[in-house]
C-alpha positions as CSV (number, residue, x, y, z in Angstrom):
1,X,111.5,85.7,153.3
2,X,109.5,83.1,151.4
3,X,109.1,83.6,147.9
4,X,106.1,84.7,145.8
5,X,105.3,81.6,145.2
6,X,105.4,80.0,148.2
7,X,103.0,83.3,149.6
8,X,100.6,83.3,147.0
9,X,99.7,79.0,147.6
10,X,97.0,78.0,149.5
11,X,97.5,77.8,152.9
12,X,95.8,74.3,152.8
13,X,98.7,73.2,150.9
14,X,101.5,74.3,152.5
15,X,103.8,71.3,155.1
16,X,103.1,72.4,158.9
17,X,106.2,73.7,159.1
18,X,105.7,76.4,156.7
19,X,102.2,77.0,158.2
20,X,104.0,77.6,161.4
21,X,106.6,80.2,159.9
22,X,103.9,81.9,158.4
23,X,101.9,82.2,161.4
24,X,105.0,83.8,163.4
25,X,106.0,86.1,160.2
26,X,102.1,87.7,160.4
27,X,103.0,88.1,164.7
28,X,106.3,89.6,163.7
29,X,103.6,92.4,161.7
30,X,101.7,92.7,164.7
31,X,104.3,93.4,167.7
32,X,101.8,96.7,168.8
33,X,99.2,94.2,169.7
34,X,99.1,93.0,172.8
35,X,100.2,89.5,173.9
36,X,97.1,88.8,175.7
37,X,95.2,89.6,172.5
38,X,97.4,87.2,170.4
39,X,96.9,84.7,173.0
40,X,93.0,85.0,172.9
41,X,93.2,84.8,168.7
42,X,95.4,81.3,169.3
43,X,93.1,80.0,171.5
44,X,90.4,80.5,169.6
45,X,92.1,79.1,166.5
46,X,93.0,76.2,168.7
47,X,88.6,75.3,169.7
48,X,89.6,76.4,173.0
49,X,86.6,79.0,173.4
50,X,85.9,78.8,176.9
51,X,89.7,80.0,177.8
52,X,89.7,82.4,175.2
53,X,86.4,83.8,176.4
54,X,88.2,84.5,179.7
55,X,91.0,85.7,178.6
56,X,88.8,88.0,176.7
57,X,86.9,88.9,179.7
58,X,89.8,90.5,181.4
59,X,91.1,92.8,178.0
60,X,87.6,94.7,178.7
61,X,88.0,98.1,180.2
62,X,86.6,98.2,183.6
63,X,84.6,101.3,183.0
């Protein structure tokens, strides 16, 4: 677990590394959500709209 420290910094400031470990600690916290939701949240945080628009798309309900 990374110390107080190291969670309190900006995120701006931390290596890439530590970005990514931080990144799969907060989806460790969200293992109720569903895949294709994280999937749509990382494309989006990647510029790729279009994809996550689709992706999107098929989470709505159908009623």
């Amino acid at each position: 677990m990374p110390s107080s420290e190291a969670s309190d910094r900006d995120p701006r400031q931390l290596s890439p590394a530590q970005r990514r470990q931080r990144l799969e600690q907060c989806w460790q916290l969200e293992c109720d959500i569903d895949p294709m939701i994280l999937r749509a949240r990382q494309l989006r945080h990647q510029g790729a709209w279009p994809q996550a628009a689709c992706l999107e798309q098929e989470l709505l309900p159908l009623f």
